[in-house]
C-alpha positions in Angstrom: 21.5 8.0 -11.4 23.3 4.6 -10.1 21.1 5.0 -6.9 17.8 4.9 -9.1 19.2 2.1 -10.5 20.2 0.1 -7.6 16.5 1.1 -6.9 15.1 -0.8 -9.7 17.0 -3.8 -9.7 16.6 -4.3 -6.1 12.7 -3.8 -6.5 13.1 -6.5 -9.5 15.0 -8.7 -7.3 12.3 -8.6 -4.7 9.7 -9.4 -7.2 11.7 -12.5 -8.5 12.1 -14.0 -5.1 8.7 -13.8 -4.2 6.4 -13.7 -7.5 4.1 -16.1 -5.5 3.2 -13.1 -2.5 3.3 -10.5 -5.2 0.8 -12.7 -7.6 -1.3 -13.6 -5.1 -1.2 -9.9 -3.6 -2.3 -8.5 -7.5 -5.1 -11.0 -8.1 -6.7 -11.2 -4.4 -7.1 -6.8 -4.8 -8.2 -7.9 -8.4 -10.7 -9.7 -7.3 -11.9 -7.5 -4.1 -12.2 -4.4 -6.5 -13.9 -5.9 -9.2 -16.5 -7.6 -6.7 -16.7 -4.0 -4.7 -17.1 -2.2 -8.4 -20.5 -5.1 -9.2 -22.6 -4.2 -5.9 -24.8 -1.6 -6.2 -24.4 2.3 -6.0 -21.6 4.0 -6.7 -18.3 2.6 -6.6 -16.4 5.2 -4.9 -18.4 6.6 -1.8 -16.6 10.2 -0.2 -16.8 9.3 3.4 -15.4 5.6 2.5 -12.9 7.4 0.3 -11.4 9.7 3.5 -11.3 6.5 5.5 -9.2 5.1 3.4 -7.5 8.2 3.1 -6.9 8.4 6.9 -5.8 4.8 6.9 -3.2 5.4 4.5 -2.0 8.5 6.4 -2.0 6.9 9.6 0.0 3.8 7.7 2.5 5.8 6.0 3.5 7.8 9.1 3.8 4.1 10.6 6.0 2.8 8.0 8.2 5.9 7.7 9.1 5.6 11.3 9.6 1.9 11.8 10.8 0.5 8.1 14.4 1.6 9.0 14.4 -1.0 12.2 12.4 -3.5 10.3 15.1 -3.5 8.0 18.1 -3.3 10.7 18.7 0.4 10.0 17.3 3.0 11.9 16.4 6.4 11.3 20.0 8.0 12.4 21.8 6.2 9.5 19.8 8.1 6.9 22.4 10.5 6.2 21.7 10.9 2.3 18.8 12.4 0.6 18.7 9.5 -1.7 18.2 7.7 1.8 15.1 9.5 2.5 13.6 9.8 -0.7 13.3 5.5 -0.5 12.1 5.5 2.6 9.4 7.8 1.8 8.6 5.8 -1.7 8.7 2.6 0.2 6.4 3.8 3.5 3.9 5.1 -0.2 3.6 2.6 -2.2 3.5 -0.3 0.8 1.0 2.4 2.1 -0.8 2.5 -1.4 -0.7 -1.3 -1.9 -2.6 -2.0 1.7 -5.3 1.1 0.4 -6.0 -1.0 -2.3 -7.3 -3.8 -0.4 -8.8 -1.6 2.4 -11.4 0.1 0.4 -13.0 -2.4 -1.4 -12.8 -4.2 2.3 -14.6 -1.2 2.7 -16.6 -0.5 0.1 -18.5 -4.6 0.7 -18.5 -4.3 4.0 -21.1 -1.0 3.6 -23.2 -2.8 0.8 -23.9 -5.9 3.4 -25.1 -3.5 6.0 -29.2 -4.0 6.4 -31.4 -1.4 5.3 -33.0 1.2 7.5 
């Protein structure tokens, strides 16, 4: 349980030293969903959906394989399970965070297309 905690608090710690990047990471996706949700159609479009999808396999994979060097670790020195386990949450949710830009990117980018 101490390593779930350590978890948190160094998640909260990250947040407090840069509430700026996270703030202006939360409003700017804010503001690309809700201006991808007011064009027209459907908000969420299948094939636009897999990209995305493919995106954030392609990303995680990424992440899982160089967030250990990024952070002056490496892949070798994950010995424990609890090891793994936040190295697969952080490659996710860094993975998640980026999807969350990419489709509305996305999503505007295929309403400004011309008509056939």
């Amino acid at each position: 349980m101490s390593e779930l905690n350590l978890t948190f608090f160094m998640l909260l710690g990250y947040a407090q030293a840069h509430w700026f990047v996270v703030l202006l990471f939360v409003f700017g996706a804010a503001g690309l969903n809700y201006t991808a949700w007011v064009q027209k159609g459907a908000f969420f479009n299948r094939d636009l959906l897999k990209q995305t999808a493919i995106g954030f396999g392609g990303l995680f994979v990424f992440l899982c394989l160089t967030l250990p060097a990024m952070t002056g670790s490496s892949l070798a020195m994950l010995g424990y399970w609890v090891d793994w386990m936040l190295l697969i949450v952080m490659a996710g949710g860094y993975a998640f965070a980026i999807s969350l830009w990419v489709y509305p990117i996305l999503r505007l980018r295929e309403s400004l297309k011309p008509a056939d």
